[in-house]
C-alpha positions as CSV (number, residue, x, y, z in Angstrom):
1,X,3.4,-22.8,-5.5
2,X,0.5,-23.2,-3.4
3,X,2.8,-25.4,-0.7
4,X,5.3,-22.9,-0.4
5,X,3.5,-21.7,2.6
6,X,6.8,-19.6,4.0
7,X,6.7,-17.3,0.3
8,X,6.1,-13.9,1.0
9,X,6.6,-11.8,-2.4
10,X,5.3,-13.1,-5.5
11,X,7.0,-10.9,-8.7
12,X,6.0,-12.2,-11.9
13,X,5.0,-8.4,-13.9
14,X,6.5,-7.5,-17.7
15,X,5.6,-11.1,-18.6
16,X,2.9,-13.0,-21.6
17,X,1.1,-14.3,-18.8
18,X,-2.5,-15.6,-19.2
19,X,-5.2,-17.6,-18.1
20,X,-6.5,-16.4,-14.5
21,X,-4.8,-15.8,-11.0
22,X,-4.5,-18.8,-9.5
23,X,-6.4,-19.8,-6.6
24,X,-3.5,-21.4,-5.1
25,X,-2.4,-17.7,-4.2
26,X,-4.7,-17.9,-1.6
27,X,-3.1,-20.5,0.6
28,X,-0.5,-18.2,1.0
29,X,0.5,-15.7,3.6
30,X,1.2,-12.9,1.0
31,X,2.5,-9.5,1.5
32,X,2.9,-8.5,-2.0
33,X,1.6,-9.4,-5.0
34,X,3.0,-8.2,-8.2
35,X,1.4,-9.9,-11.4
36,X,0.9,-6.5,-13.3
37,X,1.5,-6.1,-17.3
38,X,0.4,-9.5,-18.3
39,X,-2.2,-11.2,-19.9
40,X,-4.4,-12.4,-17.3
41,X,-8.0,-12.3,-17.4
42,X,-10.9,-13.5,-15.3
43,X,-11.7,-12.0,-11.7
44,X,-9.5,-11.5,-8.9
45,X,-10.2,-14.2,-6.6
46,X,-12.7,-13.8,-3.4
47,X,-10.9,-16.2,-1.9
48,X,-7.4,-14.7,-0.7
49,X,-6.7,-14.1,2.6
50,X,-5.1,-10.7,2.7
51,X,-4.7,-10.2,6.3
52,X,-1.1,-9.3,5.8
53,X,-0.8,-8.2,2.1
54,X,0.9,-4.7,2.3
55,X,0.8,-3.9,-1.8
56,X,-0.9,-5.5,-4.7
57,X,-0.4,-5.0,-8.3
58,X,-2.4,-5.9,-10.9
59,X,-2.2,-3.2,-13.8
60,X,-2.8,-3.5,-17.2
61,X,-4.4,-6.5,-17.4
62,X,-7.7,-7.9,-18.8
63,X,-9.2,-8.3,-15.2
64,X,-13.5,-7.8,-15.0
65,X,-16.1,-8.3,-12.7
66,X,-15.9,-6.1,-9.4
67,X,-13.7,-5.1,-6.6
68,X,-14.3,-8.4,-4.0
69,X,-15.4,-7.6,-0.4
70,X,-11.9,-9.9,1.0
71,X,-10.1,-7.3,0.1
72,X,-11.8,-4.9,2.6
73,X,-9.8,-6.8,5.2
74,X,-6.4,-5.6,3.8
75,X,-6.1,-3.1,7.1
76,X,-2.4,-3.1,6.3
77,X,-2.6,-2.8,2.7
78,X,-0.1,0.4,1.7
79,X,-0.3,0.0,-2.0
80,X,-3.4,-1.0,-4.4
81,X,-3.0,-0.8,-7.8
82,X,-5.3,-1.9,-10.2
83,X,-5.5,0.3,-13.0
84,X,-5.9,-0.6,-16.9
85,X,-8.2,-3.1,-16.3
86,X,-12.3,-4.1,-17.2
87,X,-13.6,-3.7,-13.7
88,X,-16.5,-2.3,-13.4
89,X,-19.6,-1.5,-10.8
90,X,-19.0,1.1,-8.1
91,X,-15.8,2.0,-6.0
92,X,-17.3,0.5,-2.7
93,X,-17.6,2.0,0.6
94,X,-15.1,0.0,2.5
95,X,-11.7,1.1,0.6
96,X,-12.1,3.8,3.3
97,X,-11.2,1.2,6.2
98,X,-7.6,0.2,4.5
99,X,-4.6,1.9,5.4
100,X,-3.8,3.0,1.8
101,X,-1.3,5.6,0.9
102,X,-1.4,5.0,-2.6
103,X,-5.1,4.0,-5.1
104,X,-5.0,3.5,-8.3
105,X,-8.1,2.4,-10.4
106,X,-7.5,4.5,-13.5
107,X,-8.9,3.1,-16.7
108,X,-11.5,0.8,-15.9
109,X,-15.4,1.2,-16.7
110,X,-16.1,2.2,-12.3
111,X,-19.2,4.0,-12.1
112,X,-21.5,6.1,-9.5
113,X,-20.7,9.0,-7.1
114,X,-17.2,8.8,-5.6
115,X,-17.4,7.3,-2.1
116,X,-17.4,9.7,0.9
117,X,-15.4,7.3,2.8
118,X,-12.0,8.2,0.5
119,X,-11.9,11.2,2.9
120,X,-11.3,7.9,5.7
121,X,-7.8,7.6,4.0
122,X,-5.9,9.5,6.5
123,X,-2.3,8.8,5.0
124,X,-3.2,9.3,1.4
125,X,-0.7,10.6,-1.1
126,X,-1.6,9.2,-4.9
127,X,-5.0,9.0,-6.4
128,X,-5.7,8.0,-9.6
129,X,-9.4,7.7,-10.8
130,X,-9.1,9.0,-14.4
131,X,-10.7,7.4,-17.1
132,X,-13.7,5.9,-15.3
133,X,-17.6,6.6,-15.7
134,X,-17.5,8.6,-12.2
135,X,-20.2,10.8,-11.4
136,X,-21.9,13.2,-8.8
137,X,-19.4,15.6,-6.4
138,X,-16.0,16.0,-5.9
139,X,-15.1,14.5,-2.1
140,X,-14.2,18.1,-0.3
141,X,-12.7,15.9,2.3
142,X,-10.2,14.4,0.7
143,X,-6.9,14.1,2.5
144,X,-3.5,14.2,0.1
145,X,0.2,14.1,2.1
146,X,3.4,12.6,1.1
147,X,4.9,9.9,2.9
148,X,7.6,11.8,4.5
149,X,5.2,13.9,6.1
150,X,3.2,11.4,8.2
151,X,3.0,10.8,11.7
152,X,5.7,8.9,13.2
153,X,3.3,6.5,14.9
154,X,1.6,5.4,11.5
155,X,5.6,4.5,10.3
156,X,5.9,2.5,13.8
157,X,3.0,0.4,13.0
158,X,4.2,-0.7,9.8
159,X,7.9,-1.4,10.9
160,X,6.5,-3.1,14.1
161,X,4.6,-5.3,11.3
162,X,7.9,-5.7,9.2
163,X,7.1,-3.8,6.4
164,X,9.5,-0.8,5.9
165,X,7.4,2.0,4.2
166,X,10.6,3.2,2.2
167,X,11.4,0.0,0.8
168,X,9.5,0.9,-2.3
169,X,11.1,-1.3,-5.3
170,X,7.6,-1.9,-6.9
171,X,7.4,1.1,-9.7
172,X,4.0,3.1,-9.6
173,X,2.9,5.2,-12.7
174,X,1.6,8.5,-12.5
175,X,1.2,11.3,-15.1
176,X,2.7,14.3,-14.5
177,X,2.8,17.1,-16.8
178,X,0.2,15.2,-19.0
179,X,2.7,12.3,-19.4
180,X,2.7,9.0,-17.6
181,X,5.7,8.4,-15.6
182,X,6.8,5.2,-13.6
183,X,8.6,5.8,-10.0
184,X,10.0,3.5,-7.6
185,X,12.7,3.7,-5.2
186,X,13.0,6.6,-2.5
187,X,11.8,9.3,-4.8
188,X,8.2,7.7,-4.1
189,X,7.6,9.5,-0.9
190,X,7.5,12.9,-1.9
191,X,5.3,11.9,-4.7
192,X,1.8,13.4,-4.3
193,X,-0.9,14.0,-6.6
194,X,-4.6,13.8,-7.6
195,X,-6.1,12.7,-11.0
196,X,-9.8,12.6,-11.6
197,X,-10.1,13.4,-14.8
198,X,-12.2,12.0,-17.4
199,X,-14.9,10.9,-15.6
200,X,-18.6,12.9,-15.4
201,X,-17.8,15.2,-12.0
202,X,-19.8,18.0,-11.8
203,X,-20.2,21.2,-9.3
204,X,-17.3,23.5,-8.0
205,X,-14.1,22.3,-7.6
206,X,-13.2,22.7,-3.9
207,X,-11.7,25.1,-2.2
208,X,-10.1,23.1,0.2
209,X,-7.7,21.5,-2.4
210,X,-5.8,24.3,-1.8
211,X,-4.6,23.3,1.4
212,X,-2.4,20.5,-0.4
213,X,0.4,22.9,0.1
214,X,2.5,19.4,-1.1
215,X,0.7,18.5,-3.8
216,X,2.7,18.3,-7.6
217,X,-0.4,17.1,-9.6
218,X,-3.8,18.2,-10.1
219,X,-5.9,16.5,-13.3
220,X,-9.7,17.5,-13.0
221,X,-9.6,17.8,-16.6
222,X,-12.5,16.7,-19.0
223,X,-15.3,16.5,-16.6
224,X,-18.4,18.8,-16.0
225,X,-17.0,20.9,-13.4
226,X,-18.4,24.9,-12.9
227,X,-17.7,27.7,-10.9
228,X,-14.8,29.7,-10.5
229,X,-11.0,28.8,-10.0
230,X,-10.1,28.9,-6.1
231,X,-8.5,31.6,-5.2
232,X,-7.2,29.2,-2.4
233,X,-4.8,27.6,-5.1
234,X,-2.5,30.1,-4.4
235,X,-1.2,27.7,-1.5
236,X,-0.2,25.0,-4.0
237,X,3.2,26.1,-3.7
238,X,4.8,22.9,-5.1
239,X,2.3,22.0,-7.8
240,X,3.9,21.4,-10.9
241,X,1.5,20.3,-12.8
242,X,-2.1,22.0,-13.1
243,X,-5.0,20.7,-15.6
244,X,-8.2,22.4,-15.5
245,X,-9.6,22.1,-19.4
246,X,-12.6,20.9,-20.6
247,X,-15.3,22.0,-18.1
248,X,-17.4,24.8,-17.6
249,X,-15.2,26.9,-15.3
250,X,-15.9,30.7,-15.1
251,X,-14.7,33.8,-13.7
252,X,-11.3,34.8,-13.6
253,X,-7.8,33.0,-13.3
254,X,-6.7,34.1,-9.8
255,X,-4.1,36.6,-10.2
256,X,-1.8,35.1,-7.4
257,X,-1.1,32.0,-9.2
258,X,1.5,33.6,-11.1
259,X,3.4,33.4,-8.2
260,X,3.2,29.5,-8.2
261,X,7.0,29.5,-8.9
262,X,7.7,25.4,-9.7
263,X,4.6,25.2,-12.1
264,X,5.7,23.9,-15.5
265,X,2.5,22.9,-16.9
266,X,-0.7,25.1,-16.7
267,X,-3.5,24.3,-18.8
268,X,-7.4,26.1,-18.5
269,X,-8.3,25.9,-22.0
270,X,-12.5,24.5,-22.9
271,X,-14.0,26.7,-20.5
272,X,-16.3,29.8,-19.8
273,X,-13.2,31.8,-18.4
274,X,-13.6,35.7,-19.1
275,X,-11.3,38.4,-17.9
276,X,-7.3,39.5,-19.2
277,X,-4.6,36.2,-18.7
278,X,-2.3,36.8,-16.0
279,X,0.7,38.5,-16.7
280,X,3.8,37.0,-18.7
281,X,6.0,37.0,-15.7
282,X,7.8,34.0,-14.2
283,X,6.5,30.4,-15.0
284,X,3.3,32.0,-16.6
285,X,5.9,34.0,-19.4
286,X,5.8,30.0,-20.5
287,X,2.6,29.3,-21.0
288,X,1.3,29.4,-24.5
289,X,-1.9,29.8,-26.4
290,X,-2.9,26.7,-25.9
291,X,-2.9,27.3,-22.1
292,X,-5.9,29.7,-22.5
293,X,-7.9,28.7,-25.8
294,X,-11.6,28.3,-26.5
295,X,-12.1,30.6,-23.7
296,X,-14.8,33.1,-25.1
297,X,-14.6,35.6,-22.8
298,X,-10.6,35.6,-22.3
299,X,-8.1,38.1,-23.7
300,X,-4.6,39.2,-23.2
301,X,-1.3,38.1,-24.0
302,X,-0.8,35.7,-25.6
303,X,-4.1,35.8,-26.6
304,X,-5.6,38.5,-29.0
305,X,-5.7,41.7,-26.8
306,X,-9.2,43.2,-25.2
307,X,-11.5,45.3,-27.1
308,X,-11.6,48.8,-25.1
309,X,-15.4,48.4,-23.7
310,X,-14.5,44.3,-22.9
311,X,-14.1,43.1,-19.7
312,X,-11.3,43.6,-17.3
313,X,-8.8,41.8,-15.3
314,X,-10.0,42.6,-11.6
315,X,-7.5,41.7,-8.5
316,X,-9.1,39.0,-6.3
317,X,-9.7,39.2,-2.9
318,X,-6.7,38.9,-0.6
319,X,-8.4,36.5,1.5
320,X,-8.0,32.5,0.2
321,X,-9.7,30.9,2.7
322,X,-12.8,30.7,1.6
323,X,-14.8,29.9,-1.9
324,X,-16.7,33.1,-2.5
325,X,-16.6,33.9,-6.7
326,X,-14.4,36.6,-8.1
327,X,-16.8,37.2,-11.2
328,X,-16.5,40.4,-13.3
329,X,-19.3,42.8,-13.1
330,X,-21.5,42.4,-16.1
331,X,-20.6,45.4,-17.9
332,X,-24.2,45.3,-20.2
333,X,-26.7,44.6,-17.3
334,X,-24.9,47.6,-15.6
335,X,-25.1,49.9,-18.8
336,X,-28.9,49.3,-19.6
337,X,-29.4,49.8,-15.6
338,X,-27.3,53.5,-16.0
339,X,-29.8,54.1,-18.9
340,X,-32.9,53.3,-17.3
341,X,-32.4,54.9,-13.6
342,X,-31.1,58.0,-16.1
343,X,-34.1,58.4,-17.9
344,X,-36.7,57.9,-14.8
345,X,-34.7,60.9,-13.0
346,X,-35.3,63.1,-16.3
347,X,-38.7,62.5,-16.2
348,X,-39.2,63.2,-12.5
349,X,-37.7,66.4,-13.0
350,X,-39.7,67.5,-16.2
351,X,-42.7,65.9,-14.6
352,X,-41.8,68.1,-11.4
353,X,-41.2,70.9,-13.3
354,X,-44.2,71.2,-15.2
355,X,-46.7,70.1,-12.2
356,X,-44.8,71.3,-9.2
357,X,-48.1,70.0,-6.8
């Protein structure tokens, strides 16, 4: 294969596979590569020459070591997928200099702070670091589209190159909805989503996620994430799918979400939420228990009802554009505090009373 100098496409996935990729691949002028669901092992070679390699799949495989440094002159590269694999090490810095719209590296054993440089990814519409050993900050920067949205200059340069960006007959997997789905075809360009969860995050989620107006999947589940929910989510008007459990969130659940009229799955359980549940109206009348358990501080249908003296459901602010907290009032503090500035007035008075001088 290694003479066939004039092959573009190699398509060898869904096979028993083994053994490692061969370094005759890197004679060639590729523009995809498609060796996912095998059983290859080894590294992926530092020797290709990727200049013109648009998409490369290499999922769920026994592939180690660490993302090579060739790749990082893949400026054309659309598609990189290399989920359900061994690699380890850190996601390095130069992924932000590709041209990526789609990055997959779920499942693996990548560690350290995720790199600044994603926010580079102008065109970015899939994300997929779950299941990692990911630490430190969530970018704020990061960029999520869809494919039909993108300037029509950055679909020149990839026809001028002869690549059609709609020619997508490569499936990708994604789970939405908590299950993993595989796309292909021309439904992939209004796919658009975000999963980071389990991994070690930590800090606020932020706020400016809620300008993904397109986005259908959000996964920060399982991490170590605090602070309130955004109220800015109220803008994910085509989410679909929203997982939030298993961090340390507080506050309230922003009251506007109920208006989130295409979200089927909703899920906020494992927290430090307090407050009432929105109210069983539109897609939030679906939403079970399960939805809002292990939330000490949370009450309301469909969870047992609040105890007179118990904290409230408050309306947030109107304003979503920023990431100020919508925390309840702490109802003891403020009752000892009442007692207190109650008791020093009553003795100023008898005090004032007896001694008027």
């Amino acid at each position: 294969m290694g003479d066939m100098s004039f092959l573009k496409r190699i398509i060898m996935s869904n096979n028993h596979l083994e053994r490692t990729i061969p370094v005759v691949f890197c004679q060639l002028g590729l523009k995809l590569l498609d060796l996912s669901v095998n059983i290859i092992s080894g590294s992926i070679p530092s020797c290709f020459n990727p200049s013109r390699i648009r998409q490369v799949h290499l999922s769920k495989n026994r592939l180690r070591g660490t993302l090579p440094d060739v790749l990082r002159n893949s400026s054309t590269s659309v598609k990189l997928d290399i989920s359900d694999n061994f690699l380890s090490g850190s996601i390095p810095s130069w992924i932000g200099l590709l041209n990526l719209s789609y990055l997959l590296l779920s499942k693996n054993n990548f560690q350290g702070e995720t790199p600044m440089e994603l926010c580079k990814l102008s065109h970015l519409s899939l994300i997929n670091l779950s299941h990692n050993n990911l630490s430190g900050r969530i970018p704020p920067c990061l960029k999520i589209t869809t494919l039909q949205d993108v300037s029509e200059d950055y679909v020149g340069r990839l026809m001028a190159r002869g690549f059609s960006i709609f020619s997508f007959n490569e499936p990708i997997e994604f789970p939405i909805k908590n299950v993993s789905n595989s796309y292909k075809g021309r439904i992939i360009p209004y796919i658009s989503g975000i999963d980071l969860s389990c991994n070690n995050l930590v800090a606020k989620i932020p706020y400016e996620f809620g300008n993904f107006y397109k986005l259908l999947v959000l996964d920060l589940s399982h991490n170590s994430l605090t602070g309130p929910i955004p109220p800015t989510f109220v803008n994910l008007i085509q989410i679909e799918s929203l997982d939030l459990s298993y961090n340390n969130l507080s506050g309230n659940i922003p009251y506007q979400l109920v208006g989130l009229n295409f979200q089927a799955y909703f899920i906020v359980s494992f927290n430090n939420l307090s407050g009432k549940t929105p109210p069983r109206i539109a897609q939030f009348g679906t939403f079970d228990e399960s939805s809002y358990k292990e939330n000490p501080f949370r009450c309301g249908e469909p969870l047992p009802e609040c105890a007179d003296n118990g904290p409230s459901l408050s309306m947030p602010n109107s304003s979503t554009n920023n990431a100020e907290d919508d925390d309840l009032i702490d109802m003891g503090v403020f009752h000892i505090s009442f007692i207190v500035s109650y008791t020093i007035l009553l003795m100023t008075v008898v005090v004032s009373y007896i001694n008027p001088y």
